[in-house]
C-alpha positions in Angstrom: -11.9 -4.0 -12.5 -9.1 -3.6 -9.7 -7.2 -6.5 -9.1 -5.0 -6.9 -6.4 -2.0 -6.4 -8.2 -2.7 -2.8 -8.7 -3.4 -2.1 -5.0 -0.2 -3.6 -3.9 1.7 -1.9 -6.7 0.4 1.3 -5.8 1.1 0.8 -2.1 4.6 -0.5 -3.5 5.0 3.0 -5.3 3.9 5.3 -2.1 6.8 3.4 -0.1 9.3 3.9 -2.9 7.9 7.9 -3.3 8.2 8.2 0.7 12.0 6.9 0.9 12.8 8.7 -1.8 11.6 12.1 -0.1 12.6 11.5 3.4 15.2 13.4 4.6 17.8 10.8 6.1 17.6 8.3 3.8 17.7 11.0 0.7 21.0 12.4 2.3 22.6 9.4 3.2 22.2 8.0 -0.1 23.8 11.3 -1.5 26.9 11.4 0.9 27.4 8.2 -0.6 28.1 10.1 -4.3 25.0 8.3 -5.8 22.2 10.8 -8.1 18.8 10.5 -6.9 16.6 10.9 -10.1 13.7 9.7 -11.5 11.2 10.8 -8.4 9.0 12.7 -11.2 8.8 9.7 -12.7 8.0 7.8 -10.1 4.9 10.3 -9.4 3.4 9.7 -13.2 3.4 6.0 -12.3 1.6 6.4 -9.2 -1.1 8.8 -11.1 -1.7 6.4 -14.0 -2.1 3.4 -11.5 -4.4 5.1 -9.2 -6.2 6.0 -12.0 -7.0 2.4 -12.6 -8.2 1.5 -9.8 -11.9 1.5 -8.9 -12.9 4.5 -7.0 -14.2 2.2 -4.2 -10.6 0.6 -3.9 -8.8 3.9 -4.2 -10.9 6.0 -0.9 -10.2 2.6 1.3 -6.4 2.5 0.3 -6.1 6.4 0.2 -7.7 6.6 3.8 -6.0 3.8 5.3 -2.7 5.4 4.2 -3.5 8.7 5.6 -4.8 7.3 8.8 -1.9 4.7 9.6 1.1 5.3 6.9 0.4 1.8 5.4 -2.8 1.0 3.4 -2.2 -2.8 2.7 -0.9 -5.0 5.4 -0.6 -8.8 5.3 -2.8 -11.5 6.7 -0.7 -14.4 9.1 -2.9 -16.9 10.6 -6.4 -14.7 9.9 -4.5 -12.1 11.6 -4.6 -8.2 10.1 -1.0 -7.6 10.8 -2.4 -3.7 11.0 -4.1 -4.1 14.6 -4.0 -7.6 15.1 -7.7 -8.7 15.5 -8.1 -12.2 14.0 -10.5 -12.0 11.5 -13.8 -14.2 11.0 -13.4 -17.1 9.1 -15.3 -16.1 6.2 -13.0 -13.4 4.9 -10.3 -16.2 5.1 -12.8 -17.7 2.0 -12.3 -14.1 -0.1 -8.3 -14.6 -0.4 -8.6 -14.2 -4.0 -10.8 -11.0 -4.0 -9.7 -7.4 -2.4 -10.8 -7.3 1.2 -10.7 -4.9 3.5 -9.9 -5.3 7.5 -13.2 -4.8 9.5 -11.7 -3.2 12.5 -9.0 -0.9 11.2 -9.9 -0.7 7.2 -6.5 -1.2 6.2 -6.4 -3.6 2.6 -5.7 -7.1 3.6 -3.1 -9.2 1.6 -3.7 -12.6 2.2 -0.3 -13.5 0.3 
């Protein structure tokens, strides 16, 4: 079973892969005389962790994340903070569970 933990870890892991790729941010961090290493690591995380997660929960994150650059946002007031539509009030009563924003299909954190 996925639990939300996984999804926000993964999501956690993407941003961590993405900084450490990027161009400016890799460069400034080497003008500054510090060793960049453990991205291959990094990587076999992110495969074992997606690997855990239900293949339901792993096409909505992995197509949010292609289609915006973020697959979990958070929730503030029943708003997605992905494209701002308040949602209904019965997905405010599924906090616990994973849900996924109607309009945009981003992964919802409610945390």
């Amino acid at each position: 079973m996925t639990s939300w933990i996984d999804v926000v870890g993964l999501h956690d892991l993407d941003l961590l892969l993405e900084e450490a790729r990027g161009g400016g941010a890799r460069q400034r961090t080497l003008s500054l005389g510090f060793r960049l290493g453990g991205l291959a690591a990094l990587e076999r995380s992110r495969v074992r962790l997606q690997a855990r997660l239900d293949g339901r929960w792993a096409h909505a994150y992995e197509r949010a994340q292609r289609r915006y650059g973020r697959g979990v946002v958070a929730v503030r007031d029943r708003v997605c903070q992905g494209c701002f539509i308040t949602l209904p009030t019965c997905a405010a009563a599924s906090r616990d569970s994973l849900t996924v924003c109607e309009s945009c299909g981003r992964i919802l954190s409610w945390r």
